[in-house]
C-alpha positions as CSV (number, residue, x, y, z in Angstrom):
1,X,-32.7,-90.3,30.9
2,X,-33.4,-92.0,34.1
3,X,-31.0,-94.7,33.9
4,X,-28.0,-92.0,32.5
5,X,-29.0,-89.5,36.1
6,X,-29.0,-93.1,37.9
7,X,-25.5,-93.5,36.7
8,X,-24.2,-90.8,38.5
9,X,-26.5,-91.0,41.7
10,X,-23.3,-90.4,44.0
11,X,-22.8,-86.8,41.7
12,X,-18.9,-87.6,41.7
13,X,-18.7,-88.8,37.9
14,X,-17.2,-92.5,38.6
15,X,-19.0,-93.4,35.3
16,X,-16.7,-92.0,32.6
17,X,-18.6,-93.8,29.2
18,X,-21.6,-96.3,28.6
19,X,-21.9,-98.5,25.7
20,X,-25.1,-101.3,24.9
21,X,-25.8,-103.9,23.2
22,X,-28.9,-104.8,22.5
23,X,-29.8,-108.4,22.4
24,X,-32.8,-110.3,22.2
25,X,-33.6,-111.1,26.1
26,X,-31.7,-108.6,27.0
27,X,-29.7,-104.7,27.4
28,X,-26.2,-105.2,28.2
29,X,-24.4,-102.0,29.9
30,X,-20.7,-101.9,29.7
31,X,-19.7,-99.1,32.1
32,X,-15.6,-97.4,32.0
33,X,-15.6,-96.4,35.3
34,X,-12.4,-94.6,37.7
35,X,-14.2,-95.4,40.8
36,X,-16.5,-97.6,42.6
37,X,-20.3,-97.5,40.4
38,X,-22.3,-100.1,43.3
39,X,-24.4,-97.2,44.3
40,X,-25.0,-96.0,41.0
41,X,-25.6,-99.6,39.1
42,X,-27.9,-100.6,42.2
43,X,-30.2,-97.4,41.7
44,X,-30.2,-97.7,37.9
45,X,-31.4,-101.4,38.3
46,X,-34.1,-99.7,40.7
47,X,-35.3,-97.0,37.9
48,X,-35.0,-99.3,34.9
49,X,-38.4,-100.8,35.6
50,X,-39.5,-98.9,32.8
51,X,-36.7,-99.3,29.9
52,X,-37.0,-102.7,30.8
53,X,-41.2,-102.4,30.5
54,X,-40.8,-100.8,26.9
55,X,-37.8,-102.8,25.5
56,X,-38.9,-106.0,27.0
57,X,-35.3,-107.0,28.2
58,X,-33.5,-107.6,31.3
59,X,-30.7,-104.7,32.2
60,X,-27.3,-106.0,33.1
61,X,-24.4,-104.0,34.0
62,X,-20.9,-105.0,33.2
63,X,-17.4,-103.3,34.1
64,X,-14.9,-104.6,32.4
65,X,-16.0,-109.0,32.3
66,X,-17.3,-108.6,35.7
67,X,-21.8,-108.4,36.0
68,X,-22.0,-105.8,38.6
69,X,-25.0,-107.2,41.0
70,X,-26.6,-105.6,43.6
C-alpha cells in the first residue's frame, strides 16, 4: 500500500498500470506511465524499505527498457 500511494505522490495519476516480477534478488516494477513518474519512483524507493525488509529483494523501477534511478 505504501509503495502504490508512493506511485502517485504528485496526486496527478502519471502512473496508469504496474506490473512485477518477482525474481530471486530482486522486485522488478514495470510502470505505463503518460507523464513524468521521477517524483513518484524516487519516493517509492524512499518507502520501500520495508517491502524490501519482508521480501528480501532490491526494488527497481522500469518504464518501458529504461531503470528509472533517482
Amino acid at each position: 500500500m505504501r509503495l502504490a500511494d508512493s506511485l502517485d505522490r504528485s496526486h496527478e495519476q502519471h502512473v496508469s498500470r504496474v506490473t512485477v516480477d518477482v525474481l530471486p534478488d530482486k522486485l522488478i516494477f514495470h510502470l505505463e506511465a503518460s507523464g513524468p513518474v521521477l517524483l513518484e519512483v524516487m519516493v517509492a524507493q524512499m518507502k520501500g524499505d520495508l517491502a524490501r525488509e519482508v521480501f528480501q529483494r532490491d526494488l527497481v523501477f522500469m518504464l518501458g527498457e529504461e531503470v528509472i534511478k533517482r
